[in-house]
N, C-alpha and C positions, 0 to 999 in steps of 0.2 A: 508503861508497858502496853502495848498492842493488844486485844484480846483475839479470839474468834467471836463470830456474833452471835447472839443469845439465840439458842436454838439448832445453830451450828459447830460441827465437832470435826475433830481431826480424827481419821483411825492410826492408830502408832500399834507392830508389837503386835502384841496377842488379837487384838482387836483387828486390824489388819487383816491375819491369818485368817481368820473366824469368818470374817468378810470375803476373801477367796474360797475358803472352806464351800460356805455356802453358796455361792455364786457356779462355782467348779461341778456340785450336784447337782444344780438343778441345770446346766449345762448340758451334763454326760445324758439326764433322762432327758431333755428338749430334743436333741439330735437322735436319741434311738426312738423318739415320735416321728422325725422325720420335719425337723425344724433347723433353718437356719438363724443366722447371727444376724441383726440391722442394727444400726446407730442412727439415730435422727438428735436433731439438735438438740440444745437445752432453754434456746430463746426462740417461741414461735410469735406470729401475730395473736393480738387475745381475742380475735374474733374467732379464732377454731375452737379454742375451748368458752366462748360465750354459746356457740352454736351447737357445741358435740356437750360437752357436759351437763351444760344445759341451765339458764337464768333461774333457775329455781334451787338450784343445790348452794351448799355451806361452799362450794369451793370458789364459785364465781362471787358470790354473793359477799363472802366474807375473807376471803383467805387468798386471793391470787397478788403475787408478786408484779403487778402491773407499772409499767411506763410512758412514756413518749419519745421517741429516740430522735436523734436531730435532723433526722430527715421527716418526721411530723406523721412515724406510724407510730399505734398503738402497739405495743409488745406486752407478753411476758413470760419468765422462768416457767418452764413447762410444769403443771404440777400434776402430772399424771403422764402415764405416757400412751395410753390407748391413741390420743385421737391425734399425736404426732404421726404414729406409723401408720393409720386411717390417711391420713393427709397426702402422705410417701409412695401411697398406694395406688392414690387418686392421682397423683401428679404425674406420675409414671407412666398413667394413662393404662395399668392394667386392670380398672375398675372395666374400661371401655369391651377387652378382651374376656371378661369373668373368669382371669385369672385366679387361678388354685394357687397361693402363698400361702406357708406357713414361716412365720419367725419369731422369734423370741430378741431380748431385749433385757438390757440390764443397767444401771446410774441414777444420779441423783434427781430426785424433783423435789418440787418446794411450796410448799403451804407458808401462810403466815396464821401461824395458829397458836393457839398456847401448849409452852412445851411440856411433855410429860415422860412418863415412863413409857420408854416403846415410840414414842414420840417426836419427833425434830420439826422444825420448819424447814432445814434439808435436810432429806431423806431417801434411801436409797430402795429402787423396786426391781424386782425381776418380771419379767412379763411375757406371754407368749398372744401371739393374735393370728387367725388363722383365715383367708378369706377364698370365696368360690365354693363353699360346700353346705349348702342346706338340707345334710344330714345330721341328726339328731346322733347317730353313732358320733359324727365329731364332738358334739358334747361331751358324749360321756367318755371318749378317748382324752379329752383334754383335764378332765375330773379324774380319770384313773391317774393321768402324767401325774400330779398335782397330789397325788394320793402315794406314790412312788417316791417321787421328791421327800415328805415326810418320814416315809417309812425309812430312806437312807439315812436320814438326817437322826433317825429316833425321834422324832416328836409325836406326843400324841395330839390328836385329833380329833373334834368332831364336824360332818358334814351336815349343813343346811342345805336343801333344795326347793324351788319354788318354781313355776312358770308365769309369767309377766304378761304373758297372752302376743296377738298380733297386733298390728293398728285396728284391724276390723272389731275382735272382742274387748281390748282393751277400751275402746272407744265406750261402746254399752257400759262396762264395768264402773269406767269414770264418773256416768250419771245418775249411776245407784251410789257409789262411793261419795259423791258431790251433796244428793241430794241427805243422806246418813249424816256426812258432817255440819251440814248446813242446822243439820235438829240438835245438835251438840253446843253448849258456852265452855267455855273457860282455856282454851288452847293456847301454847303459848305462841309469843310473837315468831318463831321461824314458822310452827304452823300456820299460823295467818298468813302467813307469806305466798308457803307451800301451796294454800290452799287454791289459790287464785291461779298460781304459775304451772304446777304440777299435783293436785293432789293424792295422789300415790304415794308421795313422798311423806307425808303425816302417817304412814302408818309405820318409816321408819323411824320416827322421833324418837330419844331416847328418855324423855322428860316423864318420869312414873306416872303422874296424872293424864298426861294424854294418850298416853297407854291405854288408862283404864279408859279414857275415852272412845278408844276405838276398838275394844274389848270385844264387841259386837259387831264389827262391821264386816258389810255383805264379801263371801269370802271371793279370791280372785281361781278358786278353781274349779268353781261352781258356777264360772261365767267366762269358761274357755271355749270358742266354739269346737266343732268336731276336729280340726287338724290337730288345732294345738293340744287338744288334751288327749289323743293320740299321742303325740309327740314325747308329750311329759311323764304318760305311762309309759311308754318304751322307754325313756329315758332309768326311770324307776326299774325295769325289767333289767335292764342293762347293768344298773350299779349291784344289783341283788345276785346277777348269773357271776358277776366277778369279785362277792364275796366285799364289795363295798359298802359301809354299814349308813344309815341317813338319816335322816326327818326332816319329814317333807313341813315345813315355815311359812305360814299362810302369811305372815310380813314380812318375809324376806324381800324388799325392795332393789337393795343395794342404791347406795350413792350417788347414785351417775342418773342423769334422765337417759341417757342412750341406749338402756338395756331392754328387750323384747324378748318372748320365751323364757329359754331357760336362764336360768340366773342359781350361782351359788355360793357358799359360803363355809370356809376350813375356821373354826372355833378353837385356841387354846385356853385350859386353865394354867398353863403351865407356868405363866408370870400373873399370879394372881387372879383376879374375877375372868370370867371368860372372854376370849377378848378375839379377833378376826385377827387372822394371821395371812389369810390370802383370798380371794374372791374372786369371781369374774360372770361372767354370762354369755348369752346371743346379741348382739347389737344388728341385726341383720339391715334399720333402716339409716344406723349412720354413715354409710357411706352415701346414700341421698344426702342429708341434711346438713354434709359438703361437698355438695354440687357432683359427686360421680354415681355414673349408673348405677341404679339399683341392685344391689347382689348380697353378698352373705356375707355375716364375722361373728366370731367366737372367739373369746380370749377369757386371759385370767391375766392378776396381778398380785403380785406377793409383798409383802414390807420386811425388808431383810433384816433394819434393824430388830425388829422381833424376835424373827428367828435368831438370833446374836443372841439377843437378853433371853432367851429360852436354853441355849445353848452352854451360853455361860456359865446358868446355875447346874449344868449339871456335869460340866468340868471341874470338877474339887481338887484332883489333881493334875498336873499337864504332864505328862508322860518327856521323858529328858529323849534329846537327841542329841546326835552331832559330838564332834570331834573338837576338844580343845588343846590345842596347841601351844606350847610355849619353853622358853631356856630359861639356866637360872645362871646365865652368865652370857654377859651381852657379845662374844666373841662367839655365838652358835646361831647370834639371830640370821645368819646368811643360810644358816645350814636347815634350821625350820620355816625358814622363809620359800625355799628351793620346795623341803618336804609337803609343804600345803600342795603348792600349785600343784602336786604330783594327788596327792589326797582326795582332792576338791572334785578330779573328776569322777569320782566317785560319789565321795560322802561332804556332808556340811562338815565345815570347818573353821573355828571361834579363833583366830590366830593372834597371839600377845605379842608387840615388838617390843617389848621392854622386858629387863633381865629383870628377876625376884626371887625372892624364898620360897621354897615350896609350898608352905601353909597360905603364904600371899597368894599363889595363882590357884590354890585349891579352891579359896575361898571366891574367888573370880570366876572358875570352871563353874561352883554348884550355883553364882548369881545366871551364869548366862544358860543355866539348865542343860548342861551337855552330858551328853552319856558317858562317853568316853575320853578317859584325862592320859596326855601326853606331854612328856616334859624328856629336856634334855640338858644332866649335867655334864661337870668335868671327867666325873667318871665314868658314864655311859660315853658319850664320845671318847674314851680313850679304848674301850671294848668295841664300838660302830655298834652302842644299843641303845634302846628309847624305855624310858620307865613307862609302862603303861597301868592305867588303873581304870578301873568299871565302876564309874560314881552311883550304877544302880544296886550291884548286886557286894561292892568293895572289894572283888578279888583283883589282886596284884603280881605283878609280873615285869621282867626285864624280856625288853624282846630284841632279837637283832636287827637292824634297820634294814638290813635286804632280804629279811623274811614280812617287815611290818604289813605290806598289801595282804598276802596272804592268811597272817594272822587275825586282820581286818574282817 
């Protein structure tokens, strides 16, 4: 037998729905932001994401889906999707224009990572990315989005925020943070890595000892020059006037080296320890750092299967829908075969071609969770009536088949 591969999953079913489910809200709130729909591929060159993610993170370093294709480029499975539509944006040449886009974005990317709970090596994001506006209100409008999305969903939440600074203060920050680590032993080997490549990124290590390692070190909002920490207070002003609750994460780095300014982060307990359920920031200088004019972005990115496994635990029961249909004598199947397609434009409808006993298609109705059970014998057909039964509440009834919509 064939399998899927390790780390890869089919949705079927419930799983499926759950996946629309989700996908379909954070939709309806994208578009009342004032967002459209892109698709960009799923195989780019890996030089976009060696350049926009950045040689210092777990993704490049360790985790990308990379090839050679027979024309002797470098490729690979996108494992993010910020710096696909970054790319889309630049190509289009409306970086040149300082084009206002907003779009959002939704399918698979691919880590090669170890798999876990909440976890795939493919994996499915939602994402919105927003460019031409270096206002700090689009922040916090894309943080409310993203606070909205939740609240439909019922998940709870907690928000992390932090500011990352610009090139100009980050710059100074790096050499107090450099010189702090540099007085430290014991780090493990991604920090060592980090250290050289990106050292901001050690302070998002998740390794307990380096933690306590950097327990101390010089904070990043205490060396924002005068813009940005304007910025980050309004920003704060912002989330407090709209009843957005926060804390403010003197390590909140986030993953990505692309990120500048704001940056933040949606926290569940809800699948056990607390865990990131969505994220995004400013990346204002990656669209330099692929070749288009200098301008603005803000985005966010969601991991769906998360939200699934958050969701699922708190479906206990699935609520029955839908119309099951069926005869208990094969000489009616032309006659409930007729009555669907009349049905269907209305309501879902579970249709049996095969003739049975009643307790047989009962027991069929309550597998395929339908609300509504319809069956027709010799005796109803000789009256022109349909047994109807409510699998939720069990009340019973003959009804006549040219009152059925009505009754419906």
């Amino acid at each position: 037998m064939i399998n899927a591969l390790k780390g890869m999953k089919d949705l079927q079913d419930d799983q499926a729905a759950l996946y629309e489910k989700v996908v379909k809200t954070c939709e309806e709130v994208a578009k009342n932001y004032g967002f459209t729909f892109i698709n960009c591929p799923h195989l780019e060159l890996t030089k976009l994401f060696k350049r926009s993610v950045g040689e210092s993170s777990d993704i490049v370093g360790k985790e990308m889906y990379e090839f050679v294709d027979k024309a002797g480029n470098e490729v690979c499975l996108r494992p993010e999707g910020t710096a696909g539509v970054v790319r889309s944006y630049i190509e289009a040449k409306m970086d040149k224009a300082q084009s206002v886009k907003r779009w959002f974005y939704h399918g698979s990317m691919f880590r090669y990572e170890r798999p876990q709970k909440g976890r795939l090596r493919e994996f499915h994001q939602f994402g919105v990315e927003s460019f031409g506006i270096a206002s700090v209100y689009e922040d916090a409008s894309i943080i409310l989005m993203l606070n909205e999305i939740f609240k439909r969903l019922e998940i709870h939440t907690s928000l992390k925020i932090n500011s990352l600074g610009c090139k100009e203060c980050i710059g100074v920050y790096k050499e107090k943070l450099i010189a702090f680590l540099n007085s430290k032993e014991g780090f493990c080997e991604d920090c060592l890595r980090r250290k050289d490549l990106n050292p901001i990124r050690v302070l998002d290590c998740k390794n307990d000892h380096c933690q306590s390692l950097v327990e101390n070190a010089p904070k990043l909002s205490e060396n924002l020059c005068p813009c940005c920490k304007k910025d980050y207070e309004k920003l704060q002003k912002l989330l407090k006037e709209n009843d957005v609750e926060f804390e403010c994460d003197e390590k909140l780095v986030r993953g990505l080296d692309y990120y500048s300014k704001s940056a933040f982060e949606f926290v569940s307990d809800e699948i056990g320890a607390k865990a990131a359920v969505a994220g995004g920031g400013r990346y204002d200088r990656l669209i330099e750092y692929l070749d288009g004019k200098s301008g603005y972005g803000v985005g966010y990115a969601m991991g769906i299967e998360r939200i699934m496994a958050i969701l699922e635990q708190k479906q206990s029961v699935k609520a029955r829908e839908g119309i099951y249909l069926c005869a208990m004598d094969e000489a009616y199947i032309d006659t409930i075969f007729k009555l669907a397609n009349t049905l269907r434009k209305k309501h879902k409808v579970y249709l049996s071609y095969e003739a049975k006993k009643l307790a047989k298609h009962l027991n069929q109705a309550d597998n395929a969770n339908a609300e509504i059970f319809l069956c027709i014998g010799e005796d109803e057909m000789q009256k022109e009536e349909i047994f109807y039964k409510n699998l939720e509440n069990k009340d019973t009834k003959n009804i006549k088949l040219a009152n059925l919509e009505n009754e419906l």
